[in-house]
C-alpha positions as a LaTeX table, in Angstrom:
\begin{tabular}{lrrr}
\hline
Residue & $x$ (\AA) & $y$ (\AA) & $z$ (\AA) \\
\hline
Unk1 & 0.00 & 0.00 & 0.00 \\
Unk2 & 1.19 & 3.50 & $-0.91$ \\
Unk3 & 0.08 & 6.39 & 0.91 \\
Unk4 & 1.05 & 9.82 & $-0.64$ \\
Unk5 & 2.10 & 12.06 & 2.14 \\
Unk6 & 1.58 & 15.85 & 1.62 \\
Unk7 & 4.97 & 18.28 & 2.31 \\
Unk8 & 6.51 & 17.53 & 6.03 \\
Unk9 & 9.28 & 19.16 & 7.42 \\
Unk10 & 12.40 & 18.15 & 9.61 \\
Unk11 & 12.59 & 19.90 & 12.92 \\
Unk12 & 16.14 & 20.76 & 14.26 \\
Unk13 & 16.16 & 17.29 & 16.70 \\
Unk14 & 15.57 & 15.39 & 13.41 \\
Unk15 & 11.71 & 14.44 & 13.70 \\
Unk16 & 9.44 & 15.05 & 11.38 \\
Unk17 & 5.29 & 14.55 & 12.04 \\
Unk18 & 3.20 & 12.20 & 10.52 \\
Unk19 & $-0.52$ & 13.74 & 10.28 \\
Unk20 & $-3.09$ & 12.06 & 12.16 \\
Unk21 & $-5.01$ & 11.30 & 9.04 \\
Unk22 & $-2.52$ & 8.64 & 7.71 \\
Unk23 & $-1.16$ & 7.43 & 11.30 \\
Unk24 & $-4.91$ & 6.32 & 11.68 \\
Unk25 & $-4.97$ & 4.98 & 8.59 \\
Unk26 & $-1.75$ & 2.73 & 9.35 \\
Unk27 & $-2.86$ & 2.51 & 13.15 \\
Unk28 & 0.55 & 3.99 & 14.24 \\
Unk29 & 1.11 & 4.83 & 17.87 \\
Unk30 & 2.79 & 6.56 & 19.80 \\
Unk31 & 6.12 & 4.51 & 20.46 \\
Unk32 & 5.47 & 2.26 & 17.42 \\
Unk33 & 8.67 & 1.63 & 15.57 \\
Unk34 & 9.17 & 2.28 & 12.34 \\
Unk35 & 11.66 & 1.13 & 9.72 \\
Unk36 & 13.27 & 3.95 & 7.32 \\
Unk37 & 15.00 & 3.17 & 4.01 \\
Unk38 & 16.13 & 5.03 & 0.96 \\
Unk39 & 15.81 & 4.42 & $-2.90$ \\
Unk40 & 17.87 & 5.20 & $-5.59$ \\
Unk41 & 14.88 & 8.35 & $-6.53$ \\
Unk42 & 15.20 & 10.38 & $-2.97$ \\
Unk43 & 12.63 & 8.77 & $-1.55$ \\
Unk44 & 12.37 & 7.69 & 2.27 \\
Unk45 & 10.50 & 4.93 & 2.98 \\
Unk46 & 9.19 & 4.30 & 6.29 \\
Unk47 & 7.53 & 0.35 & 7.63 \\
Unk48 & 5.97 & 0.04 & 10.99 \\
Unk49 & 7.79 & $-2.67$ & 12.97 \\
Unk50 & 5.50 & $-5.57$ & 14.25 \\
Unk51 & 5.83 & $-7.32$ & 16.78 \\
Unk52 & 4.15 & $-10.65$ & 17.60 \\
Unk53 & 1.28 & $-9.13$ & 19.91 \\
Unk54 & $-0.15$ & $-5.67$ & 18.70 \\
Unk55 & $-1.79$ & $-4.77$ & 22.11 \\
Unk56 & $-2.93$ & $-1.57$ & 22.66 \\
Unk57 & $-4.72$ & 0.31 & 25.75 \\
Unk58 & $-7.90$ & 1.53 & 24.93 \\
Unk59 & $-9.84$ & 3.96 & 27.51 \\
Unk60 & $-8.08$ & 1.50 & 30.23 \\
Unk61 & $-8.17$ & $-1.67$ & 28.38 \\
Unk62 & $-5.74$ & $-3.94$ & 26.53 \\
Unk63 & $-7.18$ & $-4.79$ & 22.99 \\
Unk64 & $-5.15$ & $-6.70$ & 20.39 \\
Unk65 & $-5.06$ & $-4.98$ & 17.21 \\
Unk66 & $-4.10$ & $-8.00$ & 15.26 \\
Unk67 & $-6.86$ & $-9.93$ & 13.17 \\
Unk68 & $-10.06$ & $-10.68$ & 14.15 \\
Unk69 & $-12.03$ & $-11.21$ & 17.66 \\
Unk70 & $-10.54$ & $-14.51$ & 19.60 \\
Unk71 & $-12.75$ & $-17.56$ & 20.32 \\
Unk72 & $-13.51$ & $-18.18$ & 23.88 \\
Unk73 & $-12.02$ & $-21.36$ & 23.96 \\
Unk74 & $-8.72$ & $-19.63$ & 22.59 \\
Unk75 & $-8.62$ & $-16.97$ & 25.25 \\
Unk76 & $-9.93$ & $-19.53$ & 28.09 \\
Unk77 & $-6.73$ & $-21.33$ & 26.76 \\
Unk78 & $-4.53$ & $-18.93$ & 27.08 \\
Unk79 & $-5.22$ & $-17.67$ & 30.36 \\
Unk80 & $-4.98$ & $-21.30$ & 31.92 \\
Unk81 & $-1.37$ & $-21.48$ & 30.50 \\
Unk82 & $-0.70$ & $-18.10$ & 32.15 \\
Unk83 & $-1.76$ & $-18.95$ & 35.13 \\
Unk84 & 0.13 & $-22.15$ & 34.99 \\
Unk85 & 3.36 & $-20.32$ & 34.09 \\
Unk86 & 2.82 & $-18.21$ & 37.54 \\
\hline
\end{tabular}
């Protein structure tokens, strides 16, 4: 997927801003890492580092990000082998 990002500019530590519009649109966080590389044209091109579980904190709660809703029995699963590994 290519997103066309309008004009952005470099402040003097380095950082430029992404606008809300496409970090919703990639469902970038703050303190989501990101991947930079050049081509051979001047371009910069930035991928968001996954890790295994995207979990995110949403008005107090921990939602996974990541595909679709779990099954009961897979979460029912998983807690008993957390509560195992205590």
């Amino acid at each position: 997927m290519v997103i066309m990002v309008p004009k952005v500019m470099m402040d003097k530590a380095g950082r430029i801003v992404i606008s809300k519009a496409v970090r919703d649109k990639l469902e970038l966080a703050a303190g989501d890492e990101l991947e930079g590389s050049d081509s051979s044209d001047d371009r910069l091109i930035l991928r968001r580092l996954r890790g295994t579980a995207q979990l995110r904190k949403e008005r107090g709660v921990w939602v996974s990000r990541y595909g679709g809703p779990l099954s009961a029995a897979t979460v029912d699963e998983t807690l008993e082998q957390i509560r195992r590994g205590r």
